[in-house]
N, C-alpha and C positions, 0 to 999 in steps of 0.2 A: 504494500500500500504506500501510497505518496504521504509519507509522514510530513511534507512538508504544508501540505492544505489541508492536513487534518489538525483538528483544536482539540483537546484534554491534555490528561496526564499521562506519561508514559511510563509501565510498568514492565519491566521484566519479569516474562514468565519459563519455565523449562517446559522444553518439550512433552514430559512424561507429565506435568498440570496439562497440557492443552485439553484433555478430554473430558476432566472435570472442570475446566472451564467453561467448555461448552455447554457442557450438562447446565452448568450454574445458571444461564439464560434464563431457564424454564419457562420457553416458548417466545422469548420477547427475539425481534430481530437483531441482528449482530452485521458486524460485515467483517470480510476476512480475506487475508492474502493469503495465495499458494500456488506452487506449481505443479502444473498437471503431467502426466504421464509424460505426455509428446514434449515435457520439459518449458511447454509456453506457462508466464508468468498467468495469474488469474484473480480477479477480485469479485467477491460474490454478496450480495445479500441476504441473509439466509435468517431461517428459523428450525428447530427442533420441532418434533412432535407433530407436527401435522400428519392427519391420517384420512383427508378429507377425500384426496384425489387420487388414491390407491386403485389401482385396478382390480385389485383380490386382496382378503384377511387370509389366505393361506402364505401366498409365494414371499418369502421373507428377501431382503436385502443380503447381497455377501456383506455389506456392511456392516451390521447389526450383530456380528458374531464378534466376542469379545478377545480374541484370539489373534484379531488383525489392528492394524494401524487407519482401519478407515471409518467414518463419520459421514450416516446419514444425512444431510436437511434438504429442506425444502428451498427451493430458489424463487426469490419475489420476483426476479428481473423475466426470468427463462418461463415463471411458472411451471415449475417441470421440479423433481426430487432431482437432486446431482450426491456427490460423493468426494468427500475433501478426506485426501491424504494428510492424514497426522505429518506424517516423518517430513512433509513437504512445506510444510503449514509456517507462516513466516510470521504473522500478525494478526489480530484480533481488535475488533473496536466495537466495547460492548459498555453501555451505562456512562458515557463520557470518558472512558479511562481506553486508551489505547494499551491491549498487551502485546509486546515483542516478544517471539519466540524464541530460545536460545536453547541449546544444546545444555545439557546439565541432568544431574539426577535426583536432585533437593526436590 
């Protein structure tokens, strides 16, 4: 994310919080950097928890399994569910508070 046109505070966070981070939301929008597979940078609006525009309550996400590095949400921009890579994830901008991602195990 262009930390330069963004306003809050900026908090360091480690990798291994990102996903209770995100939890932390509890459905409110966030926006978030990262990069996607094919390696292009990506910035997203997103929210947890939506379960409105599901095609089926059976067929689960590979997301969803606790086992992997990846993260459900919903995209406001795309309208469409996407899938953010943890291990890829650079920034976080939730409640006014910008978090930067950094490598670390705290």
């Amino acid at each position: 994310m262009n930390q330069a046109k963004l306003k809050g505070e900026i908090t360091e966070v480690y990798r291994v919080k990102a996903a209770s981070l995100l939890f932390s939301t509890k459905g409110k929008y966030f926006s978030a950097g990262f990069y996607k597979k094919d390696g292009t940078y990506r910035e997203i609006v997103a929210r947890i928890g939506v379960k409105k525009y599901r095609k089926t309550e059976d067929k689960k996400s590979f997301a969803t399994n606790p086992d992997n590095p990846y993260f459900q949400v919903y995209d406001r921009q795309k309208r469409g569910y996407r899938v953010i890579n943890l291990e890829t994830l650079t920034c976080v901008k939730f409640g006014g508070t910008i978090y930067d991602v950094v490598e670390g195990t705290k």
